[in-house]
N, C-alpha and C positions, 0 to 999 in steps of 0.2 A: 279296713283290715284290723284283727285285734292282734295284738300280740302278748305273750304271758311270760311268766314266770313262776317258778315254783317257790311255793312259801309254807314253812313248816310252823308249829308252833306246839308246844309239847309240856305234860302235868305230869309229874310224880305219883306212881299208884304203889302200893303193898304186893305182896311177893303172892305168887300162886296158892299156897298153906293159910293167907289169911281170910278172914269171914266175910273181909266186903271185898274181895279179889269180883267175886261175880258180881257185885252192884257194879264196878269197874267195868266189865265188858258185858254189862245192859248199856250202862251210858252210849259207849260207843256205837253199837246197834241203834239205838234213837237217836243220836248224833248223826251216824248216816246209813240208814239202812238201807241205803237204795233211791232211788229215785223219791222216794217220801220220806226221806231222812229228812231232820230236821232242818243241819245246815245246808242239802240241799236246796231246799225249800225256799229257802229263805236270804242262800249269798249266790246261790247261783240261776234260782230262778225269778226271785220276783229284785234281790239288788241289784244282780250280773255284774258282782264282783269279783267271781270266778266263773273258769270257764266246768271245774270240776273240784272237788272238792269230798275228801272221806275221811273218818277218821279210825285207829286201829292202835290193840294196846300191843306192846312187850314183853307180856307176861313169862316169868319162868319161874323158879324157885327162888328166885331173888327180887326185890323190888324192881319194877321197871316203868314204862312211860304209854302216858297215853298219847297218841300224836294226832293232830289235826295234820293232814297233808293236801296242798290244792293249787293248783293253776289258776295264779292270781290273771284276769283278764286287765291289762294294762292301758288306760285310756288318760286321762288325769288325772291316776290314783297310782298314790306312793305307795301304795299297801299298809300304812296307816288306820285308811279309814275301813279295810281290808280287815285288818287285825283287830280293831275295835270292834264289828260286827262279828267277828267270833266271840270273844268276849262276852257283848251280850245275852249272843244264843247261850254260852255258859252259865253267864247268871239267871236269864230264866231259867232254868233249869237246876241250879240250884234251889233256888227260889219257889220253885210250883212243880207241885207233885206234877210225877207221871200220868193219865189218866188212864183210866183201866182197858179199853182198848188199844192203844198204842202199846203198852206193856202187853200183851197177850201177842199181838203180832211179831215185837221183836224175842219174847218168848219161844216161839212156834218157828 
């Protein structure tokens, strides 16, 4: 039997009025756009250290947050090694362009 918990983790973005407000909720769309989202992809279906996992920003006229939110799957894992695997997915992602069909999908 698995049992979970909810585990948030959360980035600082610019306010609605600024010019990368929409690079901000691109991320989040390849982040998780669904079952081919990224972190899908990758914590919950090929680590299975969540059972679900998405993430979505705050946006208003004021600065707000991007949050990762997810139903950590609890087996031997402090959520730790949970939280490091988010991480990652962020740093790829800083790290390497988008490619030009992933961006067209979450575009569309």
């Amino acid at each position: 039997m698995f049992r979970w918990m909810p585990s948030y983790k959360a980035w600082h973005v610019p306010a609605r009025m600024d010019a990368t407000y929409y690079t901000a909720d691109l991320i989040t769309d390849v982040l998780s756009g669904g079952k081919s989202g990224r972190l899908y992809q990758s914590l919950v279906k090929r680590k299975k250290l969540y059972s679900e996992i998405s993430t979505y920003q705050t946006g208003s006229i004021d600065p707000g947050l991007i949050v990762a939110e997810g139903k950590l799957v609890k087996r031997r894992n402090n959520g730790q090694q949970a939280e490091q695997a988010v991480d990652e997915e962020i740093s790829k992602m800083a790290s390497n362009l988008i490619d030009e069909l992933e961006l067209t999908k979450v575009k569309n």
